[in-house]
ZAMARGU-4260 file (C-alpha; in steps of 0.2 Angstrom, whole numbers, plus 5000, padded with zeros to 4 digits):
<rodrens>
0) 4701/5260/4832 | 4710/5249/4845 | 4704/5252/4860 | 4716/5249/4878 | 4706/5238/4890
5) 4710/5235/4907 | 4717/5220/4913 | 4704/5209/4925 | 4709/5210/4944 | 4714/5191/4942
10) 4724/5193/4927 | 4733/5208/4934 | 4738/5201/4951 | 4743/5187/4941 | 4756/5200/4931
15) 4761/5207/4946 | 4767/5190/4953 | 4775/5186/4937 | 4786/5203/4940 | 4792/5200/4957
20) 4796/5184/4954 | 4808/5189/4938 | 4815/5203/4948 | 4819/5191/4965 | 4828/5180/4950
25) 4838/5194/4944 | 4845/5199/4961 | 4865/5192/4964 | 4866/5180/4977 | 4848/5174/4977
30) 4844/5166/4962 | 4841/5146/4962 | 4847/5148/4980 | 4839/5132/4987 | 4848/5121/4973
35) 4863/5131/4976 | 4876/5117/4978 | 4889/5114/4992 | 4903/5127/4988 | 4919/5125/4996
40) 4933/5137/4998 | 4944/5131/4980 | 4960/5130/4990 | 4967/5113/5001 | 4959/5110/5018
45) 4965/5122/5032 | 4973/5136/5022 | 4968/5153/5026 | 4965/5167/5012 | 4961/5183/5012
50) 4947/5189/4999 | 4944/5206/4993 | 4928/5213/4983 | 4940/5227/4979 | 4930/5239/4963
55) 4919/5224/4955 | 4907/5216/4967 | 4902/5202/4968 | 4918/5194/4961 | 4935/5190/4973
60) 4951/5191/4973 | 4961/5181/4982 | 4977/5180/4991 | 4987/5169/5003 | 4985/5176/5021
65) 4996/5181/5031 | 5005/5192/5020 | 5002/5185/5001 | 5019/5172/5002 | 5017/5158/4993
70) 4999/5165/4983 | 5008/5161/4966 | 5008/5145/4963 | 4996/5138/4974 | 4986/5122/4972
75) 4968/5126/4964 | 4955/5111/4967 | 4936/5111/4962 | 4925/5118/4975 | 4912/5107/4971
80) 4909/5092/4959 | 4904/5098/4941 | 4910/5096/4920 | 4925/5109/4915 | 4916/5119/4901
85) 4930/5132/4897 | 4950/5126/4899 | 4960/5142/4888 | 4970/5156/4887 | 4962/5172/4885
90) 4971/5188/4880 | 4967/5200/4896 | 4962/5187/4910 | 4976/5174/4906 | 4972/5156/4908
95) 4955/5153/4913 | 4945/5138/4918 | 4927/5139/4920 | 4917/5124/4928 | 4896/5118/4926
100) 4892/5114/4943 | 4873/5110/4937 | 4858/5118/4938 | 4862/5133/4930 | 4879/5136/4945
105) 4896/5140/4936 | 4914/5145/4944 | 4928/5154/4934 | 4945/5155/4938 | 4957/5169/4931
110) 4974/5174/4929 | 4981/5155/4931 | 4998/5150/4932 | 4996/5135/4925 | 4980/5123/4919
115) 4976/5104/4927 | 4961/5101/4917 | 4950/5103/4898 | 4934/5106/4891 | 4925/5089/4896
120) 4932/5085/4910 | 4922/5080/4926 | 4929/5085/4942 | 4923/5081/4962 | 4925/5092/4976
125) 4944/5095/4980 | 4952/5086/4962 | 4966/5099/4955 | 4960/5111/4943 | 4977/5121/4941
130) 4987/5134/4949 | 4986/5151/4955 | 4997/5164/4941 | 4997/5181/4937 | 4994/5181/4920
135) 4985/5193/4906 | 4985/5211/4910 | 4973/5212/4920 | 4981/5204/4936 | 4992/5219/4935
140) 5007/5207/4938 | 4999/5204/4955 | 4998/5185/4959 | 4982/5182/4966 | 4965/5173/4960
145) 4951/5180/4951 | 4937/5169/4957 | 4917/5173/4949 | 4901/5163/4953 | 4888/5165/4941
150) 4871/5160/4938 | 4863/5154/4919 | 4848/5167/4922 | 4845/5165/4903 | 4844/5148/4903
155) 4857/5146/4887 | 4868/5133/4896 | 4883/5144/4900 | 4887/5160/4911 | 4896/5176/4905
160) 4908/5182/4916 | 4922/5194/4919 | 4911/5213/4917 | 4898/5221/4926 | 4881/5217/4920
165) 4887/5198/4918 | 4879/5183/4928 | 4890/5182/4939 | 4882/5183/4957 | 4890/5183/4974
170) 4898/5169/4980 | 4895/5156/4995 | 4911/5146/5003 | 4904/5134/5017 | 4888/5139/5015
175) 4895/5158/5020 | 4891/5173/5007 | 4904/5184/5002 | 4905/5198/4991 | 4891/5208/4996
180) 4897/5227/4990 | 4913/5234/4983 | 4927/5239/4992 | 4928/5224/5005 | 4938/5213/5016
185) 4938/5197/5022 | 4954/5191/5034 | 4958/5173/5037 | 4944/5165/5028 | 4948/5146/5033
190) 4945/5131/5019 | 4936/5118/5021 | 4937/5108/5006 | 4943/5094/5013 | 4932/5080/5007
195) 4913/5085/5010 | 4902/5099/5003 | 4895/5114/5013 | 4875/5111/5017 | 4869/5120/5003
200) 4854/5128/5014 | 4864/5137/5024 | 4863/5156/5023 | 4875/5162/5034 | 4884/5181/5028
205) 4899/5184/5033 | 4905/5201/5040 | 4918/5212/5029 | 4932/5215/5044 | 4940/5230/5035
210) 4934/5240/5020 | 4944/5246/5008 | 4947/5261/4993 | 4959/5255/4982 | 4952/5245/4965
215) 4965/5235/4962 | 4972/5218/4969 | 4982/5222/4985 | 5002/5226/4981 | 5014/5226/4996
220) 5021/5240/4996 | 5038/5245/5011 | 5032/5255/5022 | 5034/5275/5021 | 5041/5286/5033
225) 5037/5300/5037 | 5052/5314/5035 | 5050/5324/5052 | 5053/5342/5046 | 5060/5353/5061
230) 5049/5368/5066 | 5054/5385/5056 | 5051/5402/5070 | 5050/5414/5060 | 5055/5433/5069
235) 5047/5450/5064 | 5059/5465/5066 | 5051/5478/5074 | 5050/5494/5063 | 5064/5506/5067
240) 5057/5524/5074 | 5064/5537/5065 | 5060/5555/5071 | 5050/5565/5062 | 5058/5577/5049
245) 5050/5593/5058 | 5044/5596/5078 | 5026/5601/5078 | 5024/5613/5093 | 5007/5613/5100
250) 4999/5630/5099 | 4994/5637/5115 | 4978/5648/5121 | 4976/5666/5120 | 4966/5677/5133
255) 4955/5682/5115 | 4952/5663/5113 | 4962/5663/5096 | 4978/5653/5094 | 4996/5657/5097
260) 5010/5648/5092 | 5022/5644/5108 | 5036/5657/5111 | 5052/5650/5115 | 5072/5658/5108
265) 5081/5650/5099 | 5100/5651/5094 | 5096/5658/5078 | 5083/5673/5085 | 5096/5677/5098
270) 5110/5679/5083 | 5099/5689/5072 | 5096/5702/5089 | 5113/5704/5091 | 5116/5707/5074
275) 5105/5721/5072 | 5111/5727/5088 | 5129/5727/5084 | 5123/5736/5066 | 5115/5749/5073
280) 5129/5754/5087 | 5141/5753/5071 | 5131/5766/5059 | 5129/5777/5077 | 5150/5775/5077
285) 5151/5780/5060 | 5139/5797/5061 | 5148/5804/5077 | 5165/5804/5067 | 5157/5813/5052
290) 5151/5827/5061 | 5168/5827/5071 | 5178/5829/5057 | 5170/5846/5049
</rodrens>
């Protein structure tokens, strides 16, 4: 029978390192951080963007600020020196462009309007990589940039990208990290990609300055307004009193403790009386002249 031996103390505090070590590798955002190299915003120097996390942190998207003018067709530059391993059209993210940065750091670039480079090509910080599109469906016909950083964890010598559960990690500009949950805003983020890397040291997070709900790259909409509906008084009649059909009469005491109904003549009692009273003096007429007559 095989028999389950327990690991030595040395060998199992050995394990136990190994682990943490794989799990700290595993973690967007801090694998390979010390060789992480100088990323730069990937637009012309000075030009502010705004980037949104949106439903699928720890990628961007990324539109011109202040009001999205001019995002379509933008100048894309390298945000840091590297070869151009993918240069293509793909059916849902449209023209893509993915770049090796070295040691294991790629960038990807969706939904292109147009492509400067192909496989092969060795690019330095700020050279033209293409321009900013809304192509493939998924850009929802919204102009903006789908921008990925991603780590080789496997070590296979590229980096998936585009779903969750790919390498993609979250992503540094000026030695600033971005992307830290979904559903975030960043205003105004200033490039400076104008001719010298980020320290590549520098761990610096930036602050989301709005949050957001939507999950799908920003759309400016006109604003709404709001139809004022005027207030509606709504009056109760009051119930009409109608009298009773029949007067009760209250009954009133007798000396024996029993009850009486009030007394009280009416025009009806007072013509029955005088009926009978008239009746009887008329049958009193009519016997006098019989006994006159015989």
């Amino acid at each position: 029978m095989l028999q389950h031996r327990r690991p030595r103390p040395a060998v199992a505090s050995a394990l136990v390192v190994l682990v943490a070590a794989a799990s700290v590798s595993l973690v967007p955002g801090v694998a390979a951080a010390d060789d992480r190299p100088g990323f730069q915003l990937p637009f012309p120097c000075g030009e502010t963007w705004r980037l949104d996390s949106w439903g699928h942190a720890p990628a961007l998207d990324m539109v011109r600020e202040p009001d999205q003018e001019g995002t379509e067709g933008s100048l894309l530059i390298a945000p840091a020196a590297g070869t151009v391993v993918e240069s293509f059209r793909h059916d849902n993210a449209g023209e893509v462009v993915q770049i090796d940065h070295g040691g294991g750091w790629f960038t990807t670039y969706l939904h292109l309007d147009s492509r400067s480079v192909g496989v092969g090509d060795e690019v330095q910080l700020g050279d033209d990589i293409g321009r900013v599109g809304r192509t493939g469906p998924t850009a929802n016909d919204h102009p903006h940039l789908h921008f990925e950083l991603a780590v080789d964890e496997n070590g296979d010598g590229s980096a998936s990208w585009g779903f969750s559960g790919s390498e993609r990690v979250r992503p540094w500009f000026d030695g600033v990290e971005y992307g830290q949950d979904d559903g975030r805003t960043w205003r105004d983020v200033e490039s400076g990609n104008c001719g010298e890397p980020a320290p590549a040291t520098t761990t610096t997070t930036a602050p989301p300055e709005t949050t957001t709900t939507t999950t799908a790259p920003p759309t400016t909409l006109p604003p709404t307004t709001a139809a004022v509906v005027p207030a509606t008084t709504t009056t109760t009649a009051e119930p009409a009193v109608v009298a009773p059909a029949t007067t009760m009469i209250e009954p009133e005491e007798t000396g024996s403790g029993g009850m009486l109904p009030r007394t009280g003549a009416s025009g009806t009692t007072v013509a029955v009386v005088v009926g009978s009273v008239l009746l009887a003096v008329g049958g009193a007429l009519v016997a006098a002249r019989r006994r006159a007559t015989r």
